[in-house]
TORPA-4810 file (N, C-alpha, C, O; in nm, 3 decimals):
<nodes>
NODE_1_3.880_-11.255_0.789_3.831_-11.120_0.809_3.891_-11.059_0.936_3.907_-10.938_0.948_X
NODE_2_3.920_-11.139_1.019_3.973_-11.105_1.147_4.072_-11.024_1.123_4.053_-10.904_1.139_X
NODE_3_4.209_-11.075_1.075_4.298_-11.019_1.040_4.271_-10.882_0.991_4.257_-10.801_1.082_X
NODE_4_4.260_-10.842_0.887_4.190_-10.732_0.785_4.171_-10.669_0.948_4.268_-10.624_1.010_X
NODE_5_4.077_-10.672_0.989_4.033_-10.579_1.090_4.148_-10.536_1.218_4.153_-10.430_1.281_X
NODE_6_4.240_-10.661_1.230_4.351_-10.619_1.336_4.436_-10.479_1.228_4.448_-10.360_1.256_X
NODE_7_4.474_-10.540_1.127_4.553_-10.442_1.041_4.539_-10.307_1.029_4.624_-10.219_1.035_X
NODE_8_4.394_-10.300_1.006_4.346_-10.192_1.007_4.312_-10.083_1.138_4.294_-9.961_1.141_X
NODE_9_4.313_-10.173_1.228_4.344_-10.106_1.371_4.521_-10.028_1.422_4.563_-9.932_1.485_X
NODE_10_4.581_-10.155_1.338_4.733_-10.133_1.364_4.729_-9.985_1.311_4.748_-9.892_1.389_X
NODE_11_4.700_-9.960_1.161_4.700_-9.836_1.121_4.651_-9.681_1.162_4.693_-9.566_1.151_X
NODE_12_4.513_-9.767_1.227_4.458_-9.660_1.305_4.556_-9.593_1.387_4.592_-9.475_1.387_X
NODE_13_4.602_-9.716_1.476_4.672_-9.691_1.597_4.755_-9.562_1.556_4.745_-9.443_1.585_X
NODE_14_4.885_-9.675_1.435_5.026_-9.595_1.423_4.974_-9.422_1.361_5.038_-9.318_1.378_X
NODE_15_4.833_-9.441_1.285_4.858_-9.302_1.226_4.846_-9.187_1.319_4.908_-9.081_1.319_X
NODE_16_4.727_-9.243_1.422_4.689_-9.121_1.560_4.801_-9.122_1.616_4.834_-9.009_1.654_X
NODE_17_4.893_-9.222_1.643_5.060_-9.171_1.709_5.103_-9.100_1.639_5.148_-9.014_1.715_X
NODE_18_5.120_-9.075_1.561_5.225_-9.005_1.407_5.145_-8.887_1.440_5.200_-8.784_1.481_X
NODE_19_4.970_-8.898_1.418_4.949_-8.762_1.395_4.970_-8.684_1.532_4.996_-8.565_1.515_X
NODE_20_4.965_-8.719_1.642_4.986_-8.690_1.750_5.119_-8.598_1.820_5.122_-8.493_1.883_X
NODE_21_5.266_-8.730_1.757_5.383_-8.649_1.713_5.400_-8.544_1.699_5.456_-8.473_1.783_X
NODE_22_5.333_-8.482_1.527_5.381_-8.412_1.461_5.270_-8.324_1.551_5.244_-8.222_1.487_X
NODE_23_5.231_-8.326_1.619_5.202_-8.165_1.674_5.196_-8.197_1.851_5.123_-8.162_1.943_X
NODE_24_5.284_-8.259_1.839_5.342_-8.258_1.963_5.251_-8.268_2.104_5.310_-8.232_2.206_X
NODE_25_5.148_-8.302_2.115_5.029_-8.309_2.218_5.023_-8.464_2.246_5.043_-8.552_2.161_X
NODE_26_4.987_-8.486_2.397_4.959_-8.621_2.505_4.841_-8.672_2.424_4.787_-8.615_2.329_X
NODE_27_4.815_-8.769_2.468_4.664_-8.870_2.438_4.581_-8.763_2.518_4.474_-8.747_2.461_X
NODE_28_4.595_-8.666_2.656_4.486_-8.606_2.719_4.455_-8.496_2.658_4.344_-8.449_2.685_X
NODE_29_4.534_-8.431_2.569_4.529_-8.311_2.507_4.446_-8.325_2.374_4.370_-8.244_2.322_X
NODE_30_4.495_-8.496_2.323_4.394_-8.491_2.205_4.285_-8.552_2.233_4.187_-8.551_2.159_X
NODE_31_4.293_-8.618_2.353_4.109_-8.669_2.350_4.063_-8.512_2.452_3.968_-8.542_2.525_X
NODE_32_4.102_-8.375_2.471_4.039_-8.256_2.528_4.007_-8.184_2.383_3.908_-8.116_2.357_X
NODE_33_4.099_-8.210_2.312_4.045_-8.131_2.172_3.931_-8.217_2.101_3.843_-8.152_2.044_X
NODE_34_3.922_-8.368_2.097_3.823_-8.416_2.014_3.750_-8.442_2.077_3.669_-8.517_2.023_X
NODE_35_3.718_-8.407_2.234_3.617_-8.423_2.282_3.547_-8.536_2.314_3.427_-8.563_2.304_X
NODE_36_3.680_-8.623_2.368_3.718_-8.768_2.390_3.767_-8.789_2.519_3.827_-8.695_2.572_X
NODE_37_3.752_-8.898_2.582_3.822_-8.905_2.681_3.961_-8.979_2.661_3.993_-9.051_2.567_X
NODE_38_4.035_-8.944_2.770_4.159_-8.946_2.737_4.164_-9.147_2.706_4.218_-9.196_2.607_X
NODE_39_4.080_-9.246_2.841_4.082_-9.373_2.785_4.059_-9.417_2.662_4.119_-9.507_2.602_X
NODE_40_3.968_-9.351_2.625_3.892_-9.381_2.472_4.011_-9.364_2.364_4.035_-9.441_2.271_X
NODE_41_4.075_-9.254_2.395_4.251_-9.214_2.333_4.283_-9.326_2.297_4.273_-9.381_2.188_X
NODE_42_4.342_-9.376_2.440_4.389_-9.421_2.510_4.408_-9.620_2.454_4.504_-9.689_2.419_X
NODE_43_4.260_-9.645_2.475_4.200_-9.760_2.377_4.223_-9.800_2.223_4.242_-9.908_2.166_X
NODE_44_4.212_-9.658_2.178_4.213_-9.686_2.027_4.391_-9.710_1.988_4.440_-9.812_1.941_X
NODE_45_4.446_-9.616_2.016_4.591_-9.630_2.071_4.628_-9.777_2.058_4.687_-9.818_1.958_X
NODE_46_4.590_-9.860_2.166_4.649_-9.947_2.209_4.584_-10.090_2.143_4.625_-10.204_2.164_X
NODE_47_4.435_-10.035_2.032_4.426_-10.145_1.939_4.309_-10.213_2.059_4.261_-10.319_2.018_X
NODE_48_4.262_-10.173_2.182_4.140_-10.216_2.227_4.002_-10.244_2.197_3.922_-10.332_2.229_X
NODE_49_3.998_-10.115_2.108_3.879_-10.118_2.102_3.870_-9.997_1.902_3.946_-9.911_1.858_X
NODE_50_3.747_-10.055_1.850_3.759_-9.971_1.709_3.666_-9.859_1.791_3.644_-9.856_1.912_X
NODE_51_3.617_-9.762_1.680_3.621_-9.617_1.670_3.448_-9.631_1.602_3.413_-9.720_1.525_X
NODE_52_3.373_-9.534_1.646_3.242_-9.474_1.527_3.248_-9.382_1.445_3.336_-9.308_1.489_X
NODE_53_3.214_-9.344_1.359_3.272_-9.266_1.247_3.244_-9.108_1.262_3.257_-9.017_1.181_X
NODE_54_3.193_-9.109_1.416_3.226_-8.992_1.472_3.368_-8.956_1.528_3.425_-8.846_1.531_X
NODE_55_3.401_-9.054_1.563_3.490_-9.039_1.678_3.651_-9.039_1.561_3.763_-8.993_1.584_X
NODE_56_3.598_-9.107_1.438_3.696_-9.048_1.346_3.703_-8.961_1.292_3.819_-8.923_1.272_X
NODE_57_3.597_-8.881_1.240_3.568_-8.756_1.216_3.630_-8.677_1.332_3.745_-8.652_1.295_X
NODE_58_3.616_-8.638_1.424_3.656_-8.586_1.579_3.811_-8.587_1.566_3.850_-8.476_1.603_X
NODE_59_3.891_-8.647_1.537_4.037_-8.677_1.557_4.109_-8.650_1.419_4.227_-8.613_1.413_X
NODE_60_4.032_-8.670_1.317_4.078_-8.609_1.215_4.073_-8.453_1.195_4.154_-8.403_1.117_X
NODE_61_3.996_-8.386_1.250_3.937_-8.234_1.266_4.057_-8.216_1.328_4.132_-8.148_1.258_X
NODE_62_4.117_-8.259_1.459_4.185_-8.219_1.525_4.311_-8.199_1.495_4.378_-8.104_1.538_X
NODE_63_4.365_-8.315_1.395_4.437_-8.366_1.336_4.459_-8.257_1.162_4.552_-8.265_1.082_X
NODE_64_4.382_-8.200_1.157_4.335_-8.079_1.012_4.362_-8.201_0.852_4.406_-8.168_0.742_X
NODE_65_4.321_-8.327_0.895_4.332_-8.416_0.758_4.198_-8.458_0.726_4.095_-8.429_0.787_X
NODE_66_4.210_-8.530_0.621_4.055_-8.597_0.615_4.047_-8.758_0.667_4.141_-8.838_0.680_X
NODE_67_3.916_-8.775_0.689_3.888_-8.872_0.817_3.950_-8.999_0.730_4.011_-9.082_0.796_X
NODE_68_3.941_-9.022_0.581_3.998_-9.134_0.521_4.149_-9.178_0.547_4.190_-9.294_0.552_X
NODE_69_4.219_-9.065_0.563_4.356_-9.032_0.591_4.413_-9.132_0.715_4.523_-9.186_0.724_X
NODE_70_4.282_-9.136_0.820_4.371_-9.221_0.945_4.339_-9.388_0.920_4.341_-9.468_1.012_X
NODE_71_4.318_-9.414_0.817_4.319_-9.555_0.810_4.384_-9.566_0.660_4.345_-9.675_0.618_X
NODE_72_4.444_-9.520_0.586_4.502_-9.489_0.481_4.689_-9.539_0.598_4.738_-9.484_0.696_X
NODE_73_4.725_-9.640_0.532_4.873_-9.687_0.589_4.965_-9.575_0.511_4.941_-9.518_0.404_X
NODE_74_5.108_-9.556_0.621_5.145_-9.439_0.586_5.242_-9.412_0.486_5.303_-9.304_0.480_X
NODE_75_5.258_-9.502_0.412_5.349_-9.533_0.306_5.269_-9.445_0.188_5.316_-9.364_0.109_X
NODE_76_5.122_-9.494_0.206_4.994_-9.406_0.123_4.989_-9.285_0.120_5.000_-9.209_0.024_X
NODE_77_4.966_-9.256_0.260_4.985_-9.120_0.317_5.110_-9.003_0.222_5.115_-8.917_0.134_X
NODE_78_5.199_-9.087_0.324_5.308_-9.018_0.264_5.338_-8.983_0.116_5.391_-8.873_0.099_X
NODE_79_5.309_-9.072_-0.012_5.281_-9.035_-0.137_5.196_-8.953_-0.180_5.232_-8.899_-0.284_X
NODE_80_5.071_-8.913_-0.133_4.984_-8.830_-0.137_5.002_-8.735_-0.098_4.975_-8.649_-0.181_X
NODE_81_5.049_-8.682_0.024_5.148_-8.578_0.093_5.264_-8.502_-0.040_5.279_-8.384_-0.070_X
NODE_82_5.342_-8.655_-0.108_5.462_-8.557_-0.189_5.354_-8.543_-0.317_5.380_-8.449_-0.392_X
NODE_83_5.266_-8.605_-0.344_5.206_-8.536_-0.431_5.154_-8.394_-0.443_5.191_-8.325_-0.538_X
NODE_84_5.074_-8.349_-0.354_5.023_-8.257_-0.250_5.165_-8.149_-0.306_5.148_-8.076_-0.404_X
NODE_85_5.276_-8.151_-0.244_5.397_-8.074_-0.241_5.427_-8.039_-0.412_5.434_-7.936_-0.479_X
NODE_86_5.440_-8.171_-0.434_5.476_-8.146_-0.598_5.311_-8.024_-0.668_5.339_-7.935_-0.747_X
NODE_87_5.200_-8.038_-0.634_5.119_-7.975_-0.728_5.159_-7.813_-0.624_5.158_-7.703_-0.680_X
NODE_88_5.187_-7.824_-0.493_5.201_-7.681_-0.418_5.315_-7.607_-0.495_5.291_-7.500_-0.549_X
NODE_89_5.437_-7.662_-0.501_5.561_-7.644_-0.601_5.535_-7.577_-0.753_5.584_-7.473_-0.797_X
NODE_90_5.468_-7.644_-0.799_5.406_-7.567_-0.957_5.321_-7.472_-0.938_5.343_-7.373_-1.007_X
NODE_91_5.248_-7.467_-0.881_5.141_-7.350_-0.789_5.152_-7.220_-0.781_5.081_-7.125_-0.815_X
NODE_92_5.323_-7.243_-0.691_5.405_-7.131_-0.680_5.480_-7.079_-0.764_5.520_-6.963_-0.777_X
NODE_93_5.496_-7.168_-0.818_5.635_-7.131_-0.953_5.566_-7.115_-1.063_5.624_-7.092_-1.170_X
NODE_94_5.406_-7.127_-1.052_5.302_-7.060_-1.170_5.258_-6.929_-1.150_5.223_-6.854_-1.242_X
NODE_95_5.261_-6.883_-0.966_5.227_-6.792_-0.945_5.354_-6.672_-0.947_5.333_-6.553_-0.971_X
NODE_96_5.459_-6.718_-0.924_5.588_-6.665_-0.976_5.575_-6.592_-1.095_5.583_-6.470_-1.107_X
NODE_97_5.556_-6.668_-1.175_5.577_-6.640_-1.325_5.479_-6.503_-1.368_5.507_-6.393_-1.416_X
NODE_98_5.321_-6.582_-1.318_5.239_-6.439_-1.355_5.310_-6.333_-1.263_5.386_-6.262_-1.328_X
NODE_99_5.305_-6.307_-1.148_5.366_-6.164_-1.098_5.496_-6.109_-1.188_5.538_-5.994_-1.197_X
NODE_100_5.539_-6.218_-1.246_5.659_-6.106_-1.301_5.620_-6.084_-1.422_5.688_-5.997_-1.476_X
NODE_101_5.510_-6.143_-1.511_5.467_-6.111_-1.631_5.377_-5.992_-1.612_5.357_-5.906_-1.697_X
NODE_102_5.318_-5.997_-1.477_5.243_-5.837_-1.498_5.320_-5.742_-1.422_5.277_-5.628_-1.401_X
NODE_103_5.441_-5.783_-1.375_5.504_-5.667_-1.326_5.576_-5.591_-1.473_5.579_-5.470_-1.497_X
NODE_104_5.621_-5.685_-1.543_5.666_-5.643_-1.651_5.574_-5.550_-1.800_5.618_-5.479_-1.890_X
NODE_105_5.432_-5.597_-1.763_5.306_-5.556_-1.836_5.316_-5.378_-1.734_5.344_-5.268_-1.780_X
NODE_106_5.289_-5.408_-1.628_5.235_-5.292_-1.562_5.406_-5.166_-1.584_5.409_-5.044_-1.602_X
NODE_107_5.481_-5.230_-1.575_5.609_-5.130_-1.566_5.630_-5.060_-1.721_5.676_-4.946_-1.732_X
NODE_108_5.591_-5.138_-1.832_5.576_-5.055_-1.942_5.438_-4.976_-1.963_5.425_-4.914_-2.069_X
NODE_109_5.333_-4.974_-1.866_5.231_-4.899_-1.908_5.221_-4.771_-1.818_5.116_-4.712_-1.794_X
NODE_110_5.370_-4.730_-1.762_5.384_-4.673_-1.675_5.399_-4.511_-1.746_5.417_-4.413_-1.673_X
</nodes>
């Protein structure tokens, strides 16, 4: 069981780095937005210490994902993400289609 639980920290860790990355903010900036201190960051980061399911909630908010997302490894992530893209892709190219079917409706009822 031990293991299982390091792993799952590893993930923690790498995903709050990643999510951190991609919007470009310090450990002090995201433990000022989640209303964390920057050690507590800082800790989880470095695989010290686990998290309450506040404090994941809190970082995921900050983060605009859902709280399952930061322990979800990112190989997961990332498939769900191009999924995500692929249904946004048809979305658009559904919403494409109607505008030009009622542009074409509305231009003959002109």
């Amino acid at each position: 069981m031990g293991k299982k639980k390091q792993d799952l920290r590893q993930i923690l860790s790498a995903n709050i780095k990643e999510q951190r990355k991609i919007l470009g903010i310090s450990q002090e900036k995201l433990a000022e937005k989640a209303g964390l201190s920057w050690q507590t960051v800082n800790s989880i980061e470095c695989m010290r210490t686990w998290v309450s399911d506040n404090t994941l909630e809190a970082l995921a908010s900050v983060f605009k994902i859902e709280t399952f997302q930061l322990l979800m490894p990112f190989e997961t992530r990332a498939a769900i993400s191009l999924n995500s893209t692929k249904a946004l892709r048809k979305l658009a190219e559904a919403k494409k289609e109607y505008d030009e079917t009622f542009a074409e409706i509305y231009n003959q009822l002109k």
